[in-house]
N, C-alpha and C positions, 0 to 999 in steps of 0.2 A: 513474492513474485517467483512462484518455483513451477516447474511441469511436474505431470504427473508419474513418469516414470524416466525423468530427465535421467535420473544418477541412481536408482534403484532400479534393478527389471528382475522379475521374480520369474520371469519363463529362459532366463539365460542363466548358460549353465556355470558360471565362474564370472568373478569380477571383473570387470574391463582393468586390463595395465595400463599403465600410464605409457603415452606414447611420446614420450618427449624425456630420455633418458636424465639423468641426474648432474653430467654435464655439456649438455644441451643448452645454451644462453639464449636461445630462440624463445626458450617457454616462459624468461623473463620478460621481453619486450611484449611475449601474448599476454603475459596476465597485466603486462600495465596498459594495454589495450583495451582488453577486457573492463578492468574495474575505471577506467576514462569514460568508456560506454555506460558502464551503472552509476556512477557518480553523475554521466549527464540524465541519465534518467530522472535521479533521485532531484536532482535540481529543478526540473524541467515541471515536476508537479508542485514543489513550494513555489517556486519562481514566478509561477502562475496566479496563486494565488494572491498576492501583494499588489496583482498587476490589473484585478478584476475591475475595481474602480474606475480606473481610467478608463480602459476597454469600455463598461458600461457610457462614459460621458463621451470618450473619442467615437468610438462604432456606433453610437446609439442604441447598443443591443438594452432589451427588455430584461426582465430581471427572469424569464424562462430560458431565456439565451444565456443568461449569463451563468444560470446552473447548469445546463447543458454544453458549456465550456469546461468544465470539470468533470461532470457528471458522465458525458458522452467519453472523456476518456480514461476516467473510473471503470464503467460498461464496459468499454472495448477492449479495455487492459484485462478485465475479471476473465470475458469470456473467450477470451484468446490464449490463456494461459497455457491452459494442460493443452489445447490443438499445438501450441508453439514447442513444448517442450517434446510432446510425443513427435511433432514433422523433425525434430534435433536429432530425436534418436535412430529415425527410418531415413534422412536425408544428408544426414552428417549436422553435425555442431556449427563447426564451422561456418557451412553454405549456410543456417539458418541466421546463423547471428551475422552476416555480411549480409543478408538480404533484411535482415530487421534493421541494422544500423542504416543502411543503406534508404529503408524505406522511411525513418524515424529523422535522418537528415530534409529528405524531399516534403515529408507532412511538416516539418518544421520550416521549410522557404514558404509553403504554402499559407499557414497561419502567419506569419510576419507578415506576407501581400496580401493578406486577404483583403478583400474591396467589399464584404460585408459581414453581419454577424452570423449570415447562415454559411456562406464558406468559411468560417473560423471555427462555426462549429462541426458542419462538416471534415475539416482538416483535422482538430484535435480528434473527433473520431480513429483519422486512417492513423494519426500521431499512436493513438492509444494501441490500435493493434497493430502495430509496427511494433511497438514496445514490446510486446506480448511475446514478438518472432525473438527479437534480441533478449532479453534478461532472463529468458529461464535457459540459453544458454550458457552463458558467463560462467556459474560452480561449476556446470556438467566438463565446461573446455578444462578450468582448473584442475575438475576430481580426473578428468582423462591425461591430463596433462603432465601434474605433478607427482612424484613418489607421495607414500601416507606419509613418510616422516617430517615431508617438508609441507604440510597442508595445512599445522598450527600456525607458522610465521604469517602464511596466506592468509586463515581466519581474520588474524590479527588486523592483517592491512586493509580487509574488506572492514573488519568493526570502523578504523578510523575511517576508511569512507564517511558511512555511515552517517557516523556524527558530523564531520565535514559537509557534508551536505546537507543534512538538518539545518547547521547555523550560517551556512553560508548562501542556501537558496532564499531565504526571504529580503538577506541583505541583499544578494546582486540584483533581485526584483525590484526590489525599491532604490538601488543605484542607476538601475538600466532608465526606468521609469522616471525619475526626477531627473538624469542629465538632458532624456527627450536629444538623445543623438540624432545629430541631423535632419531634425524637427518631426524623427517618427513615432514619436512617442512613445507606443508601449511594445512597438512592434520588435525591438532590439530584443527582448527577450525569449521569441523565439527564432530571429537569426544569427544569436550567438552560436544556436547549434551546430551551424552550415561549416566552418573550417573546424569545428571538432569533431563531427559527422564524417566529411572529408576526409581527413587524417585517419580515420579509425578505419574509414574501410579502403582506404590506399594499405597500410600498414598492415593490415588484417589479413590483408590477401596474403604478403609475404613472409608474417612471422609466424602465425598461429596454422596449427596441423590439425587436419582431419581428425574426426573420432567419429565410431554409431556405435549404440547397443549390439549387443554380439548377434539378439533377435530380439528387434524391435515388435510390439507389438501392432496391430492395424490403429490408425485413426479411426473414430468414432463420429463421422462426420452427423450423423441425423442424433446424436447427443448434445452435439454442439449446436446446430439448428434450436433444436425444443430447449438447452439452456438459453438463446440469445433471445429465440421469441418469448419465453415467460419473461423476463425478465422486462424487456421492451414493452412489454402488455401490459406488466407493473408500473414500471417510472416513467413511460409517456405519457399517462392521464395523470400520475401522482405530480410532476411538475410543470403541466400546463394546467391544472385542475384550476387552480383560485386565479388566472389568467381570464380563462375561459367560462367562469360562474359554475363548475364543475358537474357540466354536461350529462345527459344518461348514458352515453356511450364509454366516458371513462367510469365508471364504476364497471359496468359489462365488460369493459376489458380487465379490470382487477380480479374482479370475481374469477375470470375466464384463465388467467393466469395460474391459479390454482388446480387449474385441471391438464394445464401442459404440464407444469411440475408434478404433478399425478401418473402422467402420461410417460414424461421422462423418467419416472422409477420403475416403471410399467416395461418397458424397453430394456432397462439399463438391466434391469433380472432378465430378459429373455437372453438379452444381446452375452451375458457373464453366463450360459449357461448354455448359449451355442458354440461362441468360440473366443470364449475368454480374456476378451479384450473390449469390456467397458470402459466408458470415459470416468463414470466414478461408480468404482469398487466401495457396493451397496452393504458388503460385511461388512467392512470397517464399523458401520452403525450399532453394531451388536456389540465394540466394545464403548462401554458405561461411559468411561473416561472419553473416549473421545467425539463419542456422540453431543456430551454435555461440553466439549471444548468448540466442537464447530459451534455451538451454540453462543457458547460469551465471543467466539472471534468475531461471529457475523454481527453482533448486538454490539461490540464492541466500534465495528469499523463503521456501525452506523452513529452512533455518539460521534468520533471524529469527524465522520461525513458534515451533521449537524454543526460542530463549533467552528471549527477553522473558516469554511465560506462565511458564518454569520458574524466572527469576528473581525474579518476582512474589513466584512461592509460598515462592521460600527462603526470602529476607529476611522475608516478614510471617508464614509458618507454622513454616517450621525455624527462624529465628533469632527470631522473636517480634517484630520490630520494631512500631513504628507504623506506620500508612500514610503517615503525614508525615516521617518518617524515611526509609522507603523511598524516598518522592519523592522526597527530597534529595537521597540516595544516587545519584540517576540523574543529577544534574544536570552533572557534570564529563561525562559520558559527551555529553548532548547539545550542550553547548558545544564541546566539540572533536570532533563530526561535522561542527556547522557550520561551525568556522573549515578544518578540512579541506576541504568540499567547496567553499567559499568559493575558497582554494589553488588546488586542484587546477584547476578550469575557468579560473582567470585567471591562473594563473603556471606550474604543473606541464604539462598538457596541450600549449600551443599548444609546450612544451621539449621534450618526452619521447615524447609519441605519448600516444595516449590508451590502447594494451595494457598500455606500459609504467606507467603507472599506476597502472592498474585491478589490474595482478599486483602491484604493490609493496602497494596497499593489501589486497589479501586477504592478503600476507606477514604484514603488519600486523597484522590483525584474530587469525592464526594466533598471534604472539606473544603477543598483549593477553589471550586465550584459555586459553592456557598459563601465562600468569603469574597470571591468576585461577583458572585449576586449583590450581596451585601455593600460591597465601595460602589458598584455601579447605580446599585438605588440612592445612595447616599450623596455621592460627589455629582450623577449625572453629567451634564455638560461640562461643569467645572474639571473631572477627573483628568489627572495627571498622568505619564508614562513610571514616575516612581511609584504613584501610588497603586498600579498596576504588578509591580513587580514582586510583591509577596504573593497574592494570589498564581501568580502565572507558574512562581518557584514550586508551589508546592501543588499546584496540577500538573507541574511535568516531572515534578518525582514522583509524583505514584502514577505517571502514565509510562516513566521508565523501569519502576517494580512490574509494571505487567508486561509491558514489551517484547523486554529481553526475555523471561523464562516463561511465556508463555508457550510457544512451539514444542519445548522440551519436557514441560510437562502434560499436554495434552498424546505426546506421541510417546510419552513412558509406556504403556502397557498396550503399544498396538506390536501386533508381530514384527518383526525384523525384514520380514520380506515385502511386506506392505508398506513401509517407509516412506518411498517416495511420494508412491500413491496418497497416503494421509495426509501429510507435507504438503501437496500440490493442491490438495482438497483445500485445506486449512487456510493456504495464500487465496486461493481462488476465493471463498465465500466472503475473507475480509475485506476483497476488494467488491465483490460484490454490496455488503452491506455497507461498507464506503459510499458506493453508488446509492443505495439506496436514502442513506444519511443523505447526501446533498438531493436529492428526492423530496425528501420531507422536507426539506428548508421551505418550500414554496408554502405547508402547513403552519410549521410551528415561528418563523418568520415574519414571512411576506405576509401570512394570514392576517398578523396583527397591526398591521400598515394601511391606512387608508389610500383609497385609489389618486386621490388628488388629493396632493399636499403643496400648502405655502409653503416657500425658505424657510420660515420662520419656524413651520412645524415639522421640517424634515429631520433637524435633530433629536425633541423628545420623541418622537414617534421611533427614529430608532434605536435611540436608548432603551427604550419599555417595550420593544421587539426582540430586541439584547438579553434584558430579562428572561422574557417568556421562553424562549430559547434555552436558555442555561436552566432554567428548571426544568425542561425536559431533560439535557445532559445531566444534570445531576439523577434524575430517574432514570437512565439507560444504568448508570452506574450501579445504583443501588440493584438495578437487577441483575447487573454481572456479577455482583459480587453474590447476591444468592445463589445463583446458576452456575459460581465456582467450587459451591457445599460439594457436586459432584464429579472433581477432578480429585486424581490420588495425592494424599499428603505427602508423604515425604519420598514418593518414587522418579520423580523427574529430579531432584537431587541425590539420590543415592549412588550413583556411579561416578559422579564427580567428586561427591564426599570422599567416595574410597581411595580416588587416587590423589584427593589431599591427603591421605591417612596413611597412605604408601612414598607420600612426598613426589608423586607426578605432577606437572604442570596439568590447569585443564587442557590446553591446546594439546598435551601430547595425546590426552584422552581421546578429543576430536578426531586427532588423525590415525591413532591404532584403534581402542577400544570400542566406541561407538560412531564408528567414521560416516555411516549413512549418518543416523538420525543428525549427528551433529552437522554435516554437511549445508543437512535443507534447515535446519533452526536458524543456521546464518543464513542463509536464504530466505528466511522468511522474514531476516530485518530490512528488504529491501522494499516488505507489503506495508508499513506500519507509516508511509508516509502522509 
């Protein structure tokens, strides 16, 4: 969740200072503002998901609706990103992130009232690009805000975010959900937002200071159009397709997608060639390393796209669970993403190289995969929440080996002045193929569910939907980890290695040595949810 030239601007001529001097207590109460804001982010898409269930039987939304509940604020989140980060640097920080919290509060009363499944999906829409305005501000207020020396301790406090919100949104989903406060059932979950909303942008207003790039460059508005129309052209037929008997019109519009995407690089060279201010800086592609990393990010966020929604639905629809049970269920899985990804950036990488890693962990995630194919064909209906828990351990440790060093090692060998720019790519296309992962579910799912089903057949049916599912995430896998052959070995570790080698902390590294790259790699664990 980064912009594109949030915290790097390569047409200005010197760093931005930090404008909130070193005893300054103002800059504390912004940053615990700030990361209350990403923290509610970061909750607000698990949160979600634990809650789809209900949502499905309370609204009676269809199972198109119910991917375009995610899916719609996957899209809106992906393609608002670098527009949000770039209006940050042309209109102030500040102003963007109180008009994102601000609008991120109101799409959130909206979906909690919603009175049907098309305004819930329309609100998680405006939710998502509200989001877009708010979180690629958050690092840029911090990197303006705070001296370099004090930006490790910072690092630090966004990591435990992080993880905090990983293990804590599927639980308060599934708390919010099963108490059914005040008989609304799934609706508390998104107006918990409203007095944390509230708070942040009362508080916002008074503690957190102004910042802009020294020379912002222009918005790229007809960039952002041909991204939102391809994209639209793609995942509106791909997730009402087996709804609809899969129409000729949605194929014309897939097909047709490929020629806006044609069209937008078609542009994005004229537009970096009149006046230097494309939405995505088209060289970047020329380096190997990062060409082949937007490639495992996008294939990557489509994997997650695919498992989280269809895990959802087996545990609370095929196997009947509670939503409180569910949540549980998830909780081995996110405690050893985080001790993994914890690992891997402070003891595996600066050893092994950062390719070597990133492939062990897809190995990983392949096995963790296969062994819950395996209990799930096995146990079927009978399956347990322990006997879920080996497999889930060791899909979220090799999903926390790629995580974490993934950003770092795809932005090793891009220039230093192109930073941002990469970084903001790299978030953008994972939420994109995020979007597109919950896209396919309506294929590699819904496809193998018959249109009318007895009670009695609604749980093998989504057990062996389950299945079919996981063999395709196991094949996303396998081709991440080919498609990692072409990321550098040991050079997204080598600068941290050396200030093990000198006895520097990484954080100091962060904040002196590679203060960009390192900036947006923490930023970019706010994409990976």
């Amino acid at each position: 969740m980064t912009s594109t030239e949030t915290l790097v601007d390569s047409s200005a001529p010197a760093p931005e200072a930090p404008v909130g001097g070193a005893g300054d207590r103002r800059r504390w109460f912004a940053l615990a503002i700030v990361m209350t804001a990403a923290f509610m982010d970061l909750v607000d898409v698990t949160i979600v998901n634990v809650a789809i269930p209900s949502i499905q039987r309370d609204a009676g939304a269809s199972f198109s609706q119910i991917q375009w509940i995610t899916a719609g604020y996957a899209l809106a989140f992906a393609a608002g990103l670098i527009t949000g980060g770039r209006l940050g640097d042309i209109h102030g920080r500040k102003r963007l992130f109180l008009v994102g919290i601000g609008g991120f509060t109101l799409a959130s009363a909206l979906c909690g009232f919603a009175a049907n499944p098309e305004m819930l999906v329309a609100s998680r829409i405006l939710q998502g690009g509200m989001a877009a305005m708010m979180v690629p501000q958050v690092l840029s207020i911090v990197h303006a805000t705070f001296p370099a020396h004090e930006r490790g301790k910072v690092f630090g406090l966004f990591g435990a975010i992080v993880g905090l919100g990983a293990v804590s949104g599927p639980l308060l989903g599934a708390l919010l959900t099963e108490w059914n406060l005040f008989g609304l059932e799934w609706r508390p979950i998104f107006l918990i937002n409203l007095p944390v909303g509230i708070a942040g942008l009362i508080l916002g207003t008074r503690f957190i200071t102004e910042s802009k790039a020294p020379r912002a460059l222009k918005l790229d508005l007809v960039g952002v159009t041909l991204v939102t129309l391809g994209l639209l052209m793609l995942l509106y037929p791909l997730t009402r397709g087996d709804e609809l008997g899969w129409p000729a019109w949605g194929f014309v519009s897939m097909s047709g997608s490929i020629g806006v995407f044609a069209g937008l690089v078609a542009y994005e060279r004229r537009k970096a060639a009149r006046d230097g201010s494309p939405l995505v800086e088209l060289s970047l592609f020329e380096v190997k390393s990062f060409a082949a990393g937007i490639a495992v990010q996008t294939v990557f966020g489509i994997g997650l796209g695919i498992f989280f929604l269809v895990w959802t639905l087996y545990m609370q629809i095929g196997l009947g669970w509670s939503p409180l049970r569910a949540g549980l269920t998830g909780v081995p899985f996110s405690l050893a993403c985080s001790a993994a990804a914890g690992m891997s950036v402070q003891k595996l990488v600066p050893r092994l190289g950062g390719r070597n890693v990133l492939q062990t962990g897809a190995l990983v995630m392949v096995v963790g995969v296969l062994l819950y194919l395996w209990e799930a064909d096995r146990y079927q209906l009978a399956i347990a929440s322990w006997q879920m828990a080996l497999p889930l351990v060791v899909m979220g440790a090799g999903m926390g080996l790629i995580f974490a060093p993934l950003t770092d090692t795809i932005l090793s060998e891009v220039p230093r002045e192109h930073a941002g720019s990469a970084s903001g790519l790299i978030n953008t296309v994972q939420q994109m193929g995020n979007a597109l992962g919950l896209g396919l579910v309506s294929v590699v799912f819904f496809g193998s569910i018959g249109d009318r089903l007895t009670p009695a057949e609604v749980g093998p049916a989504f057990v062996n939907a389950f299945q079919d599912s996981l063999g395709w995430v196991a094949a996303v896998m396998g081709l991440i980890f080919l498609l990692m052959f072409a990321l550098p070995g040991r050079a997204a570790g080598a600068a941290v290695a050396g200030a093990a080698v000198e006895g520097a902390p990484v954080t100091e590294v962060a904040a002196k040595g590679l203060e960009a790259a390192e900036i947006e790699a923490k930023e970019a664990a706010f994409g990976g949810s």
